[in-house]
ZAMARGU-4260 file (C-alpha; in steps of 0.2 Angstrom, whole numbers, plus 5000, padded with zeros to 4 digits):
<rodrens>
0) 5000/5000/5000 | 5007/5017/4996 | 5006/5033/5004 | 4995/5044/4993 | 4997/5061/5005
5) 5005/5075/4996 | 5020/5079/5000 | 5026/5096/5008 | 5039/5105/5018 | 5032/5107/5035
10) 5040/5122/5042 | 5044/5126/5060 | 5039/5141/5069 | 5054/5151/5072 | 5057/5151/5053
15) 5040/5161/5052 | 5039/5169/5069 | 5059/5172/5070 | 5058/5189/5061 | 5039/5193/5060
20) 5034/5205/5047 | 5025/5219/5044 | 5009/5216/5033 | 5001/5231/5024 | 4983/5235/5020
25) 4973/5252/5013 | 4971/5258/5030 | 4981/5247/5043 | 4999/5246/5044 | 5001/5226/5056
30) 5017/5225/5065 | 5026/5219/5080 | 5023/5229/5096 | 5035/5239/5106 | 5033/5246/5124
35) 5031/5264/5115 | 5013/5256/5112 | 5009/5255/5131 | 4998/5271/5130 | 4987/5265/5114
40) 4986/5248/5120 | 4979/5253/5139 | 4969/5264/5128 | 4957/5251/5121 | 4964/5236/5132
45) 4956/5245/5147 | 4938/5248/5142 | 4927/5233/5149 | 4918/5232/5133 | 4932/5229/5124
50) 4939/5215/5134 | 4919/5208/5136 | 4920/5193/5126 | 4940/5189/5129 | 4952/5180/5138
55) 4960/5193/5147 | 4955/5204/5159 | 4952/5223/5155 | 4968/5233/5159 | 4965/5243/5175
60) 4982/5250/5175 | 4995/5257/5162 | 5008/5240/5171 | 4994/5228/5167 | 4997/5235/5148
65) 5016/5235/5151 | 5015/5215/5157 | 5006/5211/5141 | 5020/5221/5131 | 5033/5214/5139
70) 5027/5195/5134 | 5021/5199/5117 | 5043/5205/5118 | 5048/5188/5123 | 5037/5179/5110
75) 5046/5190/5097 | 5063/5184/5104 | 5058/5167/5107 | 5052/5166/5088 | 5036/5158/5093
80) 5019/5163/5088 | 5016/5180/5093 | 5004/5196/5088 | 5004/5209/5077 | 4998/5228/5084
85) 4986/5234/5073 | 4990/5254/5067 | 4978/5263/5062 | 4988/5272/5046 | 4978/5289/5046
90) 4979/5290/5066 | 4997/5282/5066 | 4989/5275/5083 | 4989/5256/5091 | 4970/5254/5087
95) 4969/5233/5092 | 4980/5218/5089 | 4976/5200/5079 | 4982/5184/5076 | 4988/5168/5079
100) 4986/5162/5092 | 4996/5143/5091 | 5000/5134/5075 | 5003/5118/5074 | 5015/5114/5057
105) 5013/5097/5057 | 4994/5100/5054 | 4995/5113/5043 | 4983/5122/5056 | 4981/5137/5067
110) 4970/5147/5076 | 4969/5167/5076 | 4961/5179/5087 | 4958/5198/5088 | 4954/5213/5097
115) 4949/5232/5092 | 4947/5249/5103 | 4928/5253/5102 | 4929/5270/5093 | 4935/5257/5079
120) 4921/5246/5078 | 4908/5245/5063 | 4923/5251/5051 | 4928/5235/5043 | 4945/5237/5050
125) 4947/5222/5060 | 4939/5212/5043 | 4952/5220/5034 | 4966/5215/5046 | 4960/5198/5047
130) 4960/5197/5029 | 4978/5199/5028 | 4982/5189/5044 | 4972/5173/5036 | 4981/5179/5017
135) 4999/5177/5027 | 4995/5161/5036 | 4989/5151/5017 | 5006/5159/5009 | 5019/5160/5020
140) 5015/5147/5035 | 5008/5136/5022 | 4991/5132/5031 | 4980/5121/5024 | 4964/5125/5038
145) 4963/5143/5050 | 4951/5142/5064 | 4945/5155/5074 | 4932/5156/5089 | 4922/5166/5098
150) 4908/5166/5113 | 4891/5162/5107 | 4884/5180/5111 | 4899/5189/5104 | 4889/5195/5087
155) 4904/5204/5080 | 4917/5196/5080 | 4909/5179/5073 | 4902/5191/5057 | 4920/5199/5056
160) 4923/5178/5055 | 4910/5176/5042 | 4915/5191/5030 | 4933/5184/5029 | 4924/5168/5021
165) 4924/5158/5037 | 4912/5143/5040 | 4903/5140/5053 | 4907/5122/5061 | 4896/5122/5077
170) 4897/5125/5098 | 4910/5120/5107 | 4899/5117/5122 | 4905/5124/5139 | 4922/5122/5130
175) 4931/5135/5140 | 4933/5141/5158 | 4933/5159/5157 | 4933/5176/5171 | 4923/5163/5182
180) 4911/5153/5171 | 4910/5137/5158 | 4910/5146/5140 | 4901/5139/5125 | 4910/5141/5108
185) 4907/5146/5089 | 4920/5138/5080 | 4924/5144/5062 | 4937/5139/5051 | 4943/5141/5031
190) 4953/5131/5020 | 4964/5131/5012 | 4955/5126/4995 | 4939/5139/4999 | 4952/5152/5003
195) 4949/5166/4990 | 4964/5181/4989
</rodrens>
């Protein structure tokens, strides 16, 4: 019996992540963060409604931002997988920061997440950076499928999922314990072969 899998280079995460580049859009420049950004990161990282549906913990102080910075630093040494800030070109301003979250090569799969101030919302801005975070992960990592996710009552992130071209797999029931409480899921994903640049 022969094996009838494509064959492929399966890259490793450091030669991606080691030297993360910036990706341009029309109005967002994505790039790696620096501890310059403290101020427009506590900006949106502290307002409640920002951080309702994540993981983390809105920011109540300027050395919570700092902690963050400072990882998001060691992930960029480290040449593991690690955010990009998004800048808002015409406000030359941290306005949010997206994607992936892990990776796992020998899969051909990852997962990305996102987050935008509120004075940014209903602008197609985080649509746009996902766009080009999903764009990067087909032609450089060399995905085959991107998954995202997001809490069941959290409307716009799982519509900036769908205008990307995500599909909608189904609820990952009480799949996570967050800020006190089982969480159910949305989980969306693309692949490769649906992915349209």
């Amino acid at each position: 019996m022969s094996d009838s899998s494509p064959e492929r280079t399966i890259l490793a995460v450091e030669d991606v992540f080691g030297d993360l580049p910036s990706l341009d859009t029309p109005r967002l420049l994505l790039r790696r963060l620096t501890l310059d950004d403290a101020q427009d990161v506590f900006g949106y990282a502290s307002d409640p409604e920002v951080a309702r549906y994540t993981t983390w913990q809105s920011h109540g102080t300027i050395d919570d931002t700092m902690l963050f910075l400072s990882g998001a630093m060691t992930l960029y040494a480290n040449g593991q997988v690690s955010p990009w800030g998004v800048e808002h070109k015409q406000d030359r301003r941290i306005i949010g920061t997206g994607g992936y979250v892990y990776w796992l090569p020998r899969h051909a799969r990852a997962e990305i997440a996102y987050a935008i101030g509120r004075r940014y919302w209903n602008q197609g801005l985080m649509t746009e950076a996902v766009r080009e975070i999903i764009t990067f992960g087909f032609r450089v990592m060399q995905l085959n499928r991107i998954e995202a996710r997001c809490d069941v009552p959290n409307i716009a992130s799982a519509r900036v999922m769908e205008k990307v071209g995500m599909t909608f797999e189904g609820i990952l029931r009480q799949h996570m314990f967050s800020k006190g409480v089982y969480v159910d899921l949305k989980l969306y994903s693309i692949l490769r072969r649906e992915w349209r640049p």
